[in-house]
TORPA-4810 file (N, C-alpha, C, O; in nm, 3 decimals):
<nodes>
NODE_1_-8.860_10.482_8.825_-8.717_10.451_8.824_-8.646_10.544_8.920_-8.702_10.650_8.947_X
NODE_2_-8.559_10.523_8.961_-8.444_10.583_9.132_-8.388_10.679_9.088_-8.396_10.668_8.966_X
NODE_3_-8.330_10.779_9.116_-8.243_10.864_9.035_-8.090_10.804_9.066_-8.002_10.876_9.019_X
NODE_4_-8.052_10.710_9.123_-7.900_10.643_9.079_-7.983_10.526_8.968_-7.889_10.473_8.909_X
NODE_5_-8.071_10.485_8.933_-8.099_10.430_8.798_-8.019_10.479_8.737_-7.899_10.453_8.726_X
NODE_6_-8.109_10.587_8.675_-8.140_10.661_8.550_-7.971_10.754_8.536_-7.907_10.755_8.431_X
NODE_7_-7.931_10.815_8.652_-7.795_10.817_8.656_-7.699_10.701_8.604_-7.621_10.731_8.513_X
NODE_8_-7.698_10.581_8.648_-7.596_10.481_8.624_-7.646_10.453_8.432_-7.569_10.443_8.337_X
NODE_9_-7.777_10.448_8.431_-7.798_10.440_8.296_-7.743_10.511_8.165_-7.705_10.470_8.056_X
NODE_10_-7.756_10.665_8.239_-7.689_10.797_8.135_-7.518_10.765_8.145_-7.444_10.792_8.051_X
NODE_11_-7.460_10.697_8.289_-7.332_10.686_8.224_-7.287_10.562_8.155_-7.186_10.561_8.085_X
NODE_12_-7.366_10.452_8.174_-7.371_10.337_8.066_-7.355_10.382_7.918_-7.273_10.342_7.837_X
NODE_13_-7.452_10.473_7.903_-7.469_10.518_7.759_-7.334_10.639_7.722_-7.271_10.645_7.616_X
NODE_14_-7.321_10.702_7.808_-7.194_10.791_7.778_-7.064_10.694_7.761_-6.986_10.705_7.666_X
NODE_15_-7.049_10.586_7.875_-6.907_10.495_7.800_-6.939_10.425_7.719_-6.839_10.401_7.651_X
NODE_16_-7.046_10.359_7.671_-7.057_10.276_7.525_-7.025_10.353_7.445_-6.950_10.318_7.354_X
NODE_17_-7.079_10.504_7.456_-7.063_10.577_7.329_-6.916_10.638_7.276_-6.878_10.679_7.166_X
NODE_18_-6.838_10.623_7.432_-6.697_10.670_7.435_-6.623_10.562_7.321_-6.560_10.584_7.218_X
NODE_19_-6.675_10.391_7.417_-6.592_10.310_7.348_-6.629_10.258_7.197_-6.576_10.159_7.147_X
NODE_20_-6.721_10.334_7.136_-6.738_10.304_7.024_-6.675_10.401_6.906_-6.651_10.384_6.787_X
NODE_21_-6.661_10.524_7.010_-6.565_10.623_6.944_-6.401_10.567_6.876_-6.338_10.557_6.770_X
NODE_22_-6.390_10.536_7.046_-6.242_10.446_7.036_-6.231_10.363_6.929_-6.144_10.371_6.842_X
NODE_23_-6.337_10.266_6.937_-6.355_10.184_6.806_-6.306_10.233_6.674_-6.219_10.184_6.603_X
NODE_24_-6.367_10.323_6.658_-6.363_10.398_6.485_-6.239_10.423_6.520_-6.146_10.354_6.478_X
NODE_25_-6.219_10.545_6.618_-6.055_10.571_6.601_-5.957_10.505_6.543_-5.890_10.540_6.446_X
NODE_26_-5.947_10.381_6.624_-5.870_10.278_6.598_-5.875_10.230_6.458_-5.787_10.239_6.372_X
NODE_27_-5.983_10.182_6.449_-6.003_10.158_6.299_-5.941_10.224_6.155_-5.898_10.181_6.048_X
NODE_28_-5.963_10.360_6.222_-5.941_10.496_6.097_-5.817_10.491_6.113_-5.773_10.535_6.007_X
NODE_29_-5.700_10.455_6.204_-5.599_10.492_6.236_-5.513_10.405_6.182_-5.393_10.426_6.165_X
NODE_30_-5.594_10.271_6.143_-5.517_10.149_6.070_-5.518_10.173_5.937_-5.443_10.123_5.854_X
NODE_31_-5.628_10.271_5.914_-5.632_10.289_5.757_-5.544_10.393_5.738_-5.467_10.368_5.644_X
NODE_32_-5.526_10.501_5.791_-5.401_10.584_5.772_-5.476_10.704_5.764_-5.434_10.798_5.696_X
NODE_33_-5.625_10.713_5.851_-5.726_10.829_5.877_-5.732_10.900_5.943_-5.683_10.849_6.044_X
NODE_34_-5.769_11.030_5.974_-5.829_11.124_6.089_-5.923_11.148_6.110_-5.976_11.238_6.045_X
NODE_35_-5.995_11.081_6.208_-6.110_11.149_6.252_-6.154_11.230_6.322_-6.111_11.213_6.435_X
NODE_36_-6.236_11.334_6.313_-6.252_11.407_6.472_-6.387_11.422_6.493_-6.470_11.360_6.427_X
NODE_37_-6.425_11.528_6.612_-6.592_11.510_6.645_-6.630_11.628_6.557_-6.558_11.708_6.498_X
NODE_38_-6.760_11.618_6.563_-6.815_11.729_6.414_-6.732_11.891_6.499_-6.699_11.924_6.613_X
NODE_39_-6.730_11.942_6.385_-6.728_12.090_6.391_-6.865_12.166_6.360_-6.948_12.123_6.280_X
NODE_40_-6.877_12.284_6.434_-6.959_12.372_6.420_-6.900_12.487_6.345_-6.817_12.560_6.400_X
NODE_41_-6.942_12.510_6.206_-6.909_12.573_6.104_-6.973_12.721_6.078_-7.088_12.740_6.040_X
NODE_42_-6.873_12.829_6.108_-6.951_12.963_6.086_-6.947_13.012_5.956_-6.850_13.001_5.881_X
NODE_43_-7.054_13.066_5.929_-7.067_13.044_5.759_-7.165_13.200_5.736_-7.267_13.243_5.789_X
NODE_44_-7.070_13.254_5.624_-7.095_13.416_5.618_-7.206_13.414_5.551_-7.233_13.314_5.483_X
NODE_45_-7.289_13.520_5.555_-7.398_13.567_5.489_-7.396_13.580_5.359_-7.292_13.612_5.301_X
NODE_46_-7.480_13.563_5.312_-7.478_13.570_5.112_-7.422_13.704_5.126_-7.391_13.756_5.233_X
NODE_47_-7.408_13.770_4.978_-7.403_13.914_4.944_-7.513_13.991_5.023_-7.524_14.054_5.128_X
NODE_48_-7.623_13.934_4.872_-7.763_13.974_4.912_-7.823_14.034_5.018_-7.890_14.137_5.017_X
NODE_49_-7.782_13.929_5.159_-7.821_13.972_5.292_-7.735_14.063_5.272_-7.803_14.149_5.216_X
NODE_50_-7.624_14.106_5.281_-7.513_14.236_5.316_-7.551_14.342_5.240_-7.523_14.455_5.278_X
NODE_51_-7.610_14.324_5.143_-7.666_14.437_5.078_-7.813_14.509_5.098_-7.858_14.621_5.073_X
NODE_52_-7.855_14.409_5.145_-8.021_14.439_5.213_-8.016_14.468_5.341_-8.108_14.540_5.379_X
NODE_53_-7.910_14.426_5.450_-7.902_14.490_5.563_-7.811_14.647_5.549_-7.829_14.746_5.619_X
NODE_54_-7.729_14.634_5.455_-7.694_14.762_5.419_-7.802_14.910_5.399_-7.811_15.017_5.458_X
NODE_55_-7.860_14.857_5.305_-7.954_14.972_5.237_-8.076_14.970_5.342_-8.157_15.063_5.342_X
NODE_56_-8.087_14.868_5.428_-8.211_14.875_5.519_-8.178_14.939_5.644_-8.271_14.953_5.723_X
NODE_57_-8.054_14.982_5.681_-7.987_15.054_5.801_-8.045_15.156_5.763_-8.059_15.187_5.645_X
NODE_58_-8.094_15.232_5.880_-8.136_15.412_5.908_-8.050_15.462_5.893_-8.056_15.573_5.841_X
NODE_59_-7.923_15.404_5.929_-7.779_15.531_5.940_-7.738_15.530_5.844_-7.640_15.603_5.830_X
NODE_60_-7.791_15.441_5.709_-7.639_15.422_5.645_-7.649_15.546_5.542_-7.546_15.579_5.483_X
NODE_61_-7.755_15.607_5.522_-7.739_15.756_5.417_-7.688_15.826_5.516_-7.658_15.925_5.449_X
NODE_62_-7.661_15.845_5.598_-7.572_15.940_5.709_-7.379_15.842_5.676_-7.281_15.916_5.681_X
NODE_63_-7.363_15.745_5.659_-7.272_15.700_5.650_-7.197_15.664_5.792_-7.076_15.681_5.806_X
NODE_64_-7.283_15.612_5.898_-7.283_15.599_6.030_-7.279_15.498_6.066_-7.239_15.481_6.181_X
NODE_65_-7.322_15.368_5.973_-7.279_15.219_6.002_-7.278_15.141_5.904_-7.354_15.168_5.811_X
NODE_66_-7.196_15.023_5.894_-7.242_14.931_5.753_-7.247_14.820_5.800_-7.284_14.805_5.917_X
NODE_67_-7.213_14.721_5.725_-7.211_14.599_5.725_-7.095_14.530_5.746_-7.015_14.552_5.655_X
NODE_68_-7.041_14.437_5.849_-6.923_14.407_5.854_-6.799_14.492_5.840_-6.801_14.583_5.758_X
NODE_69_-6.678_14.467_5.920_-6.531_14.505_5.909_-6.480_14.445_5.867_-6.376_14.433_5.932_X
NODE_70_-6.479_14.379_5.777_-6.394_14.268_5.708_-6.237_14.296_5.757_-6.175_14.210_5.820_X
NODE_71_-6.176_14.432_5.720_-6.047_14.423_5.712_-5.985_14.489_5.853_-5.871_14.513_5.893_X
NODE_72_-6.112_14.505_5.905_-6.067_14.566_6.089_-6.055_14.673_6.102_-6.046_14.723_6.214_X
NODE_73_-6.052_14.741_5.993_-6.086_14.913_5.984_-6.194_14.973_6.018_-6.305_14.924_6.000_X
NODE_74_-6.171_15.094_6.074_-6.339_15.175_6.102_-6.402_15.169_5.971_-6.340_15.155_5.866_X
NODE_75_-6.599_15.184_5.987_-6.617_15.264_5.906_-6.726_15.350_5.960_-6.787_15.319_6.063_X
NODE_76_-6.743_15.431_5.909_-6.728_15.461_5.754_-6.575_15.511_5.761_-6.535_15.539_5.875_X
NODE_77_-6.457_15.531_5.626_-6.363_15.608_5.629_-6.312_15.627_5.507_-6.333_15.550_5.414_X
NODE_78_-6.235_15.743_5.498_-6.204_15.811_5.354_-6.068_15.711_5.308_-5.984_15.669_5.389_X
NODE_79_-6.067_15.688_5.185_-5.932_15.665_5.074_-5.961_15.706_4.936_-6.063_15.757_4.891_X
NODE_80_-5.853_15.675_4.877_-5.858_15.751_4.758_-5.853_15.642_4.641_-5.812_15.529_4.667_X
NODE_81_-5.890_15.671_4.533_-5.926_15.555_4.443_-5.764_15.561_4.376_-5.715_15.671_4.350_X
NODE_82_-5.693_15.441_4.354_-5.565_15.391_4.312_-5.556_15.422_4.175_-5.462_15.483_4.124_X
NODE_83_-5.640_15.385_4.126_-5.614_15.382_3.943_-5.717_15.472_3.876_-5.828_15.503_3.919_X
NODE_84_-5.651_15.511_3.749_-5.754_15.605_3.670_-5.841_15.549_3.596_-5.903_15.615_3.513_X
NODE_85_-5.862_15.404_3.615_-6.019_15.351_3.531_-6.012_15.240_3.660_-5.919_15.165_3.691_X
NODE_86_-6.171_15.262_3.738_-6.214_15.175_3.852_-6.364_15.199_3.786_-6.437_15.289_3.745_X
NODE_87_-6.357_15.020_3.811_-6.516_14.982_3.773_-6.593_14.967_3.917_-6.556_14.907_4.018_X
NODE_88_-6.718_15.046_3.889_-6.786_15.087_4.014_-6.903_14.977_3.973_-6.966_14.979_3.868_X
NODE_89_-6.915_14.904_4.054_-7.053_14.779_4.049_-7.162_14.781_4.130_-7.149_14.821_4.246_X
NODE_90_-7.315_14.728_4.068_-7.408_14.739_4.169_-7.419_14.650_4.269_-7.506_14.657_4.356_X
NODE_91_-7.325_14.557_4.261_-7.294_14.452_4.418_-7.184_14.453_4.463_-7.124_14.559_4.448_X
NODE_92_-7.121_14.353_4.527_-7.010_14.286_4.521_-6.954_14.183_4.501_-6.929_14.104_4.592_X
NODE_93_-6.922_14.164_4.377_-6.921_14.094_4.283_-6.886_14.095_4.158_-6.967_14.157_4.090_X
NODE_94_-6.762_14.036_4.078_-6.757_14.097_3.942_-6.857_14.048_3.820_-6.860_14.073_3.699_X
NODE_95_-6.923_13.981_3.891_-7.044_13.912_3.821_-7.157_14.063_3.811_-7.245_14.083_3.727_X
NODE_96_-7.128_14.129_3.895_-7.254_14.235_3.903_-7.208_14.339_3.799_-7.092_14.377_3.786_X
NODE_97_-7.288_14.370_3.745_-7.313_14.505_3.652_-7.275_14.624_3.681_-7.323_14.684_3.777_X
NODE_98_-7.184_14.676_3.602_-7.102_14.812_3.609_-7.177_14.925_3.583_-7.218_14.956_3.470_X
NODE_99_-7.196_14.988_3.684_-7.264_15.090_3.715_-7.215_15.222_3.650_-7.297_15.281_3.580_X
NODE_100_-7.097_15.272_3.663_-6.999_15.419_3.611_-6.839_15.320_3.634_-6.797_15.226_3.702_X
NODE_101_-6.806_15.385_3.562_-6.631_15.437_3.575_-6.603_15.530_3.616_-6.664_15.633_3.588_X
NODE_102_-6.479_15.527_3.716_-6.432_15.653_3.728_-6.258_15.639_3.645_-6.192_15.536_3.632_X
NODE_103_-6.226_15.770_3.605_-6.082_15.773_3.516_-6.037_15.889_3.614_-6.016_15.998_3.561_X
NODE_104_-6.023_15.880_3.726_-5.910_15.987_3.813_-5.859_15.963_3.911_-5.930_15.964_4.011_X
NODE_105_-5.756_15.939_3.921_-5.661_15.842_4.041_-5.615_15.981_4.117_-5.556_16.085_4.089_X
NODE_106_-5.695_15.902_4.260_-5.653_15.991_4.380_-5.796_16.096_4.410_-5.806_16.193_4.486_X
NODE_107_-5.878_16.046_4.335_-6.018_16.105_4.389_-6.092_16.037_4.499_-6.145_15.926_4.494_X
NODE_108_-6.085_16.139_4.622_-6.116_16.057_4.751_-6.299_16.059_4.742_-6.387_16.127_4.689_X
NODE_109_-6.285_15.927_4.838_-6.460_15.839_4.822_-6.396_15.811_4.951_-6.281_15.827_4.993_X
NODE_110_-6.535_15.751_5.014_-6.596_15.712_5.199_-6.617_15.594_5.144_-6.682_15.593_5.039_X
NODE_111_-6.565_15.460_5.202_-6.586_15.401_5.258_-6.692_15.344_5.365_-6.652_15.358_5.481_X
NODE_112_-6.805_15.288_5.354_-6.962_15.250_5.393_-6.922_15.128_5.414_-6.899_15.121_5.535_X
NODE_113_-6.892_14.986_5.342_-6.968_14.896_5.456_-6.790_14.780_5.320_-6.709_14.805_5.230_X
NODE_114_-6.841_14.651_5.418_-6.716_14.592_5.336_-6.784_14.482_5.358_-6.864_14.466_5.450_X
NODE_115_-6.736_14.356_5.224_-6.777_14.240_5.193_-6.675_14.166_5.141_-6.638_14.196_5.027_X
NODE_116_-6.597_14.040_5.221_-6.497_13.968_5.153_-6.403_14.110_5.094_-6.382_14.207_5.167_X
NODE_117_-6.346_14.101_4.930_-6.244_14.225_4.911_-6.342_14.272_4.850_-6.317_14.277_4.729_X
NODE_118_-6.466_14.318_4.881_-6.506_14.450_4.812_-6.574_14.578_4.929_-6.625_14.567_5.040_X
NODE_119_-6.547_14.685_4.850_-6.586_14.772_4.932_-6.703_14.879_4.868_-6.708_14.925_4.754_X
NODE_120_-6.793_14.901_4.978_-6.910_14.969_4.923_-6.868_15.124_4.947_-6.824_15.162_5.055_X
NODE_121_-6.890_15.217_4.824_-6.820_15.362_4.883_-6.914_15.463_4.845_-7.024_15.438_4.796_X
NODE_122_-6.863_15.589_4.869_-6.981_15.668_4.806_-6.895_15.808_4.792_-6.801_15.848_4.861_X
NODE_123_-6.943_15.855_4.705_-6.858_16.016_4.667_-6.896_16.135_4.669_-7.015_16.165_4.683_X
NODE_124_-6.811_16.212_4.658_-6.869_16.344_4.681_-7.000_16.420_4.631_-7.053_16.525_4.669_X
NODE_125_-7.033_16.328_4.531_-7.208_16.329_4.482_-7.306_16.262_4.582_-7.429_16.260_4.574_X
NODE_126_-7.227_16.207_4.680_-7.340_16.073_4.725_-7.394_15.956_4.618_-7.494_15.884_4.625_X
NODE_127_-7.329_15.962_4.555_-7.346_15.774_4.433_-7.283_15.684_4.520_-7.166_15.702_4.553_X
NODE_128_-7.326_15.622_4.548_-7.281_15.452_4.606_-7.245_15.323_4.501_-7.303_15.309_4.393_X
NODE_129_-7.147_15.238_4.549_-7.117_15.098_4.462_-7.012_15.057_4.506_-6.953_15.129_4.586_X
NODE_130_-6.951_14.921_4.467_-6.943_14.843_4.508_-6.729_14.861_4.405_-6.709_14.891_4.287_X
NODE_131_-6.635_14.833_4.499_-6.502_14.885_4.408_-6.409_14.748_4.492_-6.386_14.746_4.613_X
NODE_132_-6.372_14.653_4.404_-6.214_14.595_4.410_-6.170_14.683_4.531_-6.165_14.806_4.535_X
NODE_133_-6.141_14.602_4.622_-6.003_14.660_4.728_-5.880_14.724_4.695_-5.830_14.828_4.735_X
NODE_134_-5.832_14.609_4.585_-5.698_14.692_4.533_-5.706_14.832_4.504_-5.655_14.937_4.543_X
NODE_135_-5.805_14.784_4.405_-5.851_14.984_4.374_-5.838_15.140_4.464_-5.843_15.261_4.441_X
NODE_136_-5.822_15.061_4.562_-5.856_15.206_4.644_-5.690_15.178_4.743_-5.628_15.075_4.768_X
NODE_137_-5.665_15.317_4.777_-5.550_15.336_4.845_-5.579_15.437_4.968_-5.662_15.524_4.939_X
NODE_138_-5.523_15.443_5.111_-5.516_15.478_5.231_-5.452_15.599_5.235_-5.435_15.651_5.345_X
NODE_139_-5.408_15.662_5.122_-5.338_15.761_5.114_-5.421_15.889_5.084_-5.451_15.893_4.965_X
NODE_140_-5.465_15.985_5.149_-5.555_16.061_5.145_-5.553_16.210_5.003_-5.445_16.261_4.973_X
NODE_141_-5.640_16.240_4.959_-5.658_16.338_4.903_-5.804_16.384_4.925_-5.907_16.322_4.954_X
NODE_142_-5.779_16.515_4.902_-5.955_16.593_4.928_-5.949_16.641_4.787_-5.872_16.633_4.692_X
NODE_143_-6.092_16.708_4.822_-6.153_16.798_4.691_-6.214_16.921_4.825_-6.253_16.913_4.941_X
NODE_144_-6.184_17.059_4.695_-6.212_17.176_4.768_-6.338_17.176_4.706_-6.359_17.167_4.585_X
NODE_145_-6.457_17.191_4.836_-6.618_17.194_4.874_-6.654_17.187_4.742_-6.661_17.268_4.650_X
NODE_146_-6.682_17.031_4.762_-6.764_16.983_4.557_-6.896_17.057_4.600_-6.960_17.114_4.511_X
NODE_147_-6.935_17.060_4.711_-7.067_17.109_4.703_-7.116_17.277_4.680_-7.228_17.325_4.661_X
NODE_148_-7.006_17.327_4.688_-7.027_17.492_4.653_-7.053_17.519_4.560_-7.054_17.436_4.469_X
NODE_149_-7.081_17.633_4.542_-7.197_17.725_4.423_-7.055_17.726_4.264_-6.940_17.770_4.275_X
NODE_150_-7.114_17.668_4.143_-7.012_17.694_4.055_-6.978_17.809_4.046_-7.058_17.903_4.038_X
NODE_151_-6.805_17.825_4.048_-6.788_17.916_4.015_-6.667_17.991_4.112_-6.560_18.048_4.091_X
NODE_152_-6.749_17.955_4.227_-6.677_17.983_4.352_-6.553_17.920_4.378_-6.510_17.822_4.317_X
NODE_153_-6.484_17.997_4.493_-6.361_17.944_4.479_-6.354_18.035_4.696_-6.398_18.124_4.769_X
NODE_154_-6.247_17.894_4.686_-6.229_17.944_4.892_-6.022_17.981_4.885_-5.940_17.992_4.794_X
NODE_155_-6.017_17.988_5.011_-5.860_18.136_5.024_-5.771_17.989_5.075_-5.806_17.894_5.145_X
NODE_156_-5.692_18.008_5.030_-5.538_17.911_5.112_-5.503_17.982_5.126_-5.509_18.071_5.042_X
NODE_157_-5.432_18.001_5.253_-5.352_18.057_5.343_-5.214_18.001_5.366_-5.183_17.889_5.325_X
NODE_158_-5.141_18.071_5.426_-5.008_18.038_5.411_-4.983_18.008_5.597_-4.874_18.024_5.653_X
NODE_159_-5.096_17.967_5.658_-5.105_17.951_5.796_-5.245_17.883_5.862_-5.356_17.899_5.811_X
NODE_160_-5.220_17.805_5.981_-5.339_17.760_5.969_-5.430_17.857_6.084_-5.475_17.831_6.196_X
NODE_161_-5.432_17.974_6.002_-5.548_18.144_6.065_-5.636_18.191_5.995_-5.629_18.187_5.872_X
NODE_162_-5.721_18.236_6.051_-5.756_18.297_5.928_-5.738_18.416_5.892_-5.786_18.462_5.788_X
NODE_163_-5.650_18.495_5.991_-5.579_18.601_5.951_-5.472_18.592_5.895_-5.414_18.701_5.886_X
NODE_164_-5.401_18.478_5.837_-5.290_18.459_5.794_-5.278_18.473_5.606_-5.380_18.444_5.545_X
NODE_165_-5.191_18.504_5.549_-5.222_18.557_5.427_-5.260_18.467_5.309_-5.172_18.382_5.292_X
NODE_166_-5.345_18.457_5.236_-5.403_18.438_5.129_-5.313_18.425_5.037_-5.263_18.532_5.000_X
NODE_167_-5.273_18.326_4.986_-5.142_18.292_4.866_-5.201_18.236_4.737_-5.144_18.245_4.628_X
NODE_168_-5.341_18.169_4.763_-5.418_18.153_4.658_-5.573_18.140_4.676_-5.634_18.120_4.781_X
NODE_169_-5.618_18.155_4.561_-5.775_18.112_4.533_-5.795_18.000_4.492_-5.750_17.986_4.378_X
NODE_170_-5.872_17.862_4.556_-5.876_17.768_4.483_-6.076_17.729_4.457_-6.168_17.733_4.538_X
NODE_171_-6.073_17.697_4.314_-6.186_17.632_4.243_-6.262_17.580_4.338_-6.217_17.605_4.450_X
NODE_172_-6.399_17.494_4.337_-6.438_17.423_4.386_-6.433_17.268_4.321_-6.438_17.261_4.198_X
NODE_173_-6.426_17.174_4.381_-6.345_17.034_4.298_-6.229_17.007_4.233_-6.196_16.917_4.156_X
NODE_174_-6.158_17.129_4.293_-6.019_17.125_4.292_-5.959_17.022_4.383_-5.992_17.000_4.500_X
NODE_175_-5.878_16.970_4.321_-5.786_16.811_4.425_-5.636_16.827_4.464_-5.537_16.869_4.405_X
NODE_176_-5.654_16.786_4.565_-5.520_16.831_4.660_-5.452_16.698_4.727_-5.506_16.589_4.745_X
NODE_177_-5.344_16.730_4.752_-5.259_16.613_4.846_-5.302_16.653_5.006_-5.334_16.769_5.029_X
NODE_178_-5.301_16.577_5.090_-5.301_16.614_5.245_-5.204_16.606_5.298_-5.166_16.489_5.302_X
NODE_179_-5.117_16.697_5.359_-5.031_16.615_5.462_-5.014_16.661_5.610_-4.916_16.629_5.677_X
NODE_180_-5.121_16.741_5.659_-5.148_16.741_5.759_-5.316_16.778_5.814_-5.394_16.797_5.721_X
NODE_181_-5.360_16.786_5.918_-5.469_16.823_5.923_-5.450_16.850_6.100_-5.390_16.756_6.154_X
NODE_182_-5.487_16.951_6.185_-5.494_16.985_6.305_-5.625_16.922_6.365_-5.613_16.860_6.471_X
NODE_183_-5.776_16.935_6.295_-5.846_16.885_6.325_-5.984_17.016_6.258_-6.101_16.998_6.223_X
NODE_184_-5.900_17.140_6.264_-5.965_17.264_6.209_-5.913_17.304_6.097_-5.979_17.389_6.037_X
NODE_185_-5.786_17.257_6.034_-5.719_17.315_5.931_-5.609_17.210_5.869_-5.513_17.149_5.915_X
NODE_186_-5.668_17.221_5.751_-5.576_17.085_5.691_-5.446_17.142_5.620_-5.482_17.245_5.562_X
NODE_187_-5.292_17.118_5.596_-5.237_17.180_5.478_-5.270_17.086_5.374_-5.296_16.967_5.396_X
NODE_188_-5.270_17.145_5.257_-5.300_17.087_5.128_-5.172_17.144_4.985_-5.096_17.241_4.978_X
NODE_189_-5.192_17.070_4.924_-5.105_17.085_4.823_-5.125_17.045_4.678_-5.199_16.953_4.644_X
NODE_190_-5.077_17.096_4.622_-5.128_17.026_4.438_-5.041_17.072_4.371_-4.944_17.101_4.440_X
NODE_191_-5.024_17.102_4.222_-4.995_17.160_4.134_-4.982_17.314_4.107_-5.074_17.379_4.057_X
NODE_192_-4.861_17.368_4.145_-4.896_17.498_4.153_-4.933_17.564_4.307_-4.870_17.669_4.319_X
NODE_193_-5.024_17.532_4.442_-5.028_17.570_4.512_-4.975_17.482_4.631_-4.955_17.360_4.626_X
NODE_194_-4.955_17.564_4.739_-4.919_17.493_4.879_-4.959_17.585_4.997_-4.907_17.694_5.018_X
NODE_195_-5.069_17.523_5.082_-5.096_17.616_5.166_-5.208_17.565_5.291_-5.229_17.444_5.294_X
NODE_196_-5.276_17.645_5.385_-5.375_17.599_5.472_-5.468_17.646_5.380_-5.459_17.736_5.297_X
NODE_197_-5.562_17.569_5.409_-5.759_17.588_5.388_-5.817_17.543_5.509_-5.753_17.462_5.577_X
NODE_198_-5.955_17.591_5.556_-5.988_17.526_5.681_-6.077_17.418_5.685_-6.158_17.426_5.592_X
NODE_199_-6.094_17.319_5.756_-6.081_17.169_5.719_-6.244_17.145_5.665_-6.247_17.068_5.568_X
NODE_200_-6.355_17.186_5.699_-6.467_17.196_5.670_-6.477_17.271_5.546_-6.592_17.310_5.525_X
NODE_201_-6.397_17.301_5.463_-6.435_17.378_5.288_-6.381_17.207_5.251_-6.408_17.212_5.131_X
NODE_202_-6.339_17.101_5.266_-6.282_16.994_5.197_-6.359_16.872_5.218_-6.435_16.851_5.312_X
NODE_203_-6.328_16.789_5.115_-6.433_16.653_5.119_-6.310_16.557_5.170_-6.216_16.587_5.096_X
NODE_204_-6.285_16.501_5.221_-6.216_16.347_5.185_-6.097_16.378_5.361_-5.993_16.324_5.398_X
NODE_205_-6.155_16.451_5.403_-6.156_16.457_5.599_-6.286_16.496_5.641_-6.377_16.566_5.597_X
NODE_206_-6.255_16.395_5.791_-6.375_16.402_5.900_-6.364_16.575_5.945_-6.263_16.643_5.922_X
NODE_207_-6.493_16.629_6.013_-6.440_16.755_6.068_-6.368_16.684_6.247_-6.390_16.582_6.311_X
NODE_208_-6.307_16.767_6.261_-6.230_16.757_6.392_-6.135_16.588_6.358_-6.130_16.487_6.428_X
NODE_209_-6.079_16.614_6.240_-5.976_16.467_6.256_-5.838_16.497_6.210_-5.798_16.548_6.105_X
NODE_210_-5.778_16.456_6.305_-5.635_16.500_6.294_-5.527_16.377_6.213_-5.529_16.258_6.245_X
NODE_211_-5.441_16.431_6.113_-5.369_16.375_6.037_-5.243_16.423_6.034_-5.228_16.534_5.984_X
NODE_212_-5.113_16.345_6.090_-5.006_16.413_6.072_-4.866_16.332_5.976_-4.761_16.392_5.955_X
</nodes>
């Protein structure tokens, strides 16, 4: 066969197929229808997968990548839990099984990976699960170094030096308000104290991240 054949043939078949389109159109249009040409439908991953590519990431015990941005935010990143009873789940899902409670509003957790409105987080223990969006709020609070020796306790300063004077001693897992951070020295605040600490004694900031 010629190649203006097989050409004239392929456009034979492209306008029959046009005018049979037309056809329906018309048709659907008397009935009071819409038709259109198929759609190609993007269609999200189960949980499951999000949770198995989660836990199967190298980075993600470093807290260095997750799964999806759902809400367009970095992650990993710190907020603070909204309410004083948040049910912590082993998926995402309220179908999934409640893992712990937490009862302390304004105890900051990281942010790991996000699914539809849930968010996978992890705390100053390193426990991971799965928390309601609402639950959690953008408004920052730390804890002074959960990881230090009981007992211990680090200097607030009334400057962000470290020659600057010492106004208090604070606990370790002691919780504070933020309202600034240089990138080396956060001020912090609570009950009773107001002062600098330097930004690496605190959980719930990056080191070198500035907050004003």
């Amino acid at each position: 066969m010629s190649t203006g054949a097989t050409m004239g043939s392929a456009e034979g078949r492209r306008l029959r197929k046009a005018r049979r389109w037309r056809r329906i159109a018309a048709a659907a249009g008397a009935l009071g229808l819409c038709i259109a040409a198929p759609l190609v439908l993007s269609v999200m991953p189960s949980a499951q997968s999000v949770m198995a590519a989660v836990d199967n990431n190298p980075g993600h015990a470093k807290g260095v990548l997750s799964y999806g941005q759902v809400s367009g935010l970095p992650l990993p990143r710190f907020v603070s839990l909204k309410s004083d009873e948040v049910n912590v789940r082993r998926g995402p899902g309220g179908d999934h099984q409640i893992a712990w409670i937490y009862r302390k509003a304004g105890l900051p957790v990281e942010i790991v990976a996000e699914w539809d409105n849930w968010r996978k987080i992890r705390d100053a223990d390193g426990e991971q699960g799965w928390v309601w969006h609402s639950l959690l709020t953008g408004k920052r609070d730390v804890l002074v170094e959960p990881w230090g020796k009981p007992g211990g306790t680090r200097p607030l300063r009334n400057g962000p030096e470290k020659d600057n004077r010492v106004v208090a001693l604070l606990q370790r897992n002691v919780m504070a308000k933020v309202s600034r951070c240089t990138g080396q020295w956060c001020r912090i605040w609570g009950d009773g104290f107001d002062g600098w600490m330097s930004q690496d004694q605190l959980w719930g900031v990056y080191p070198g991240e500035k907050i004003d």
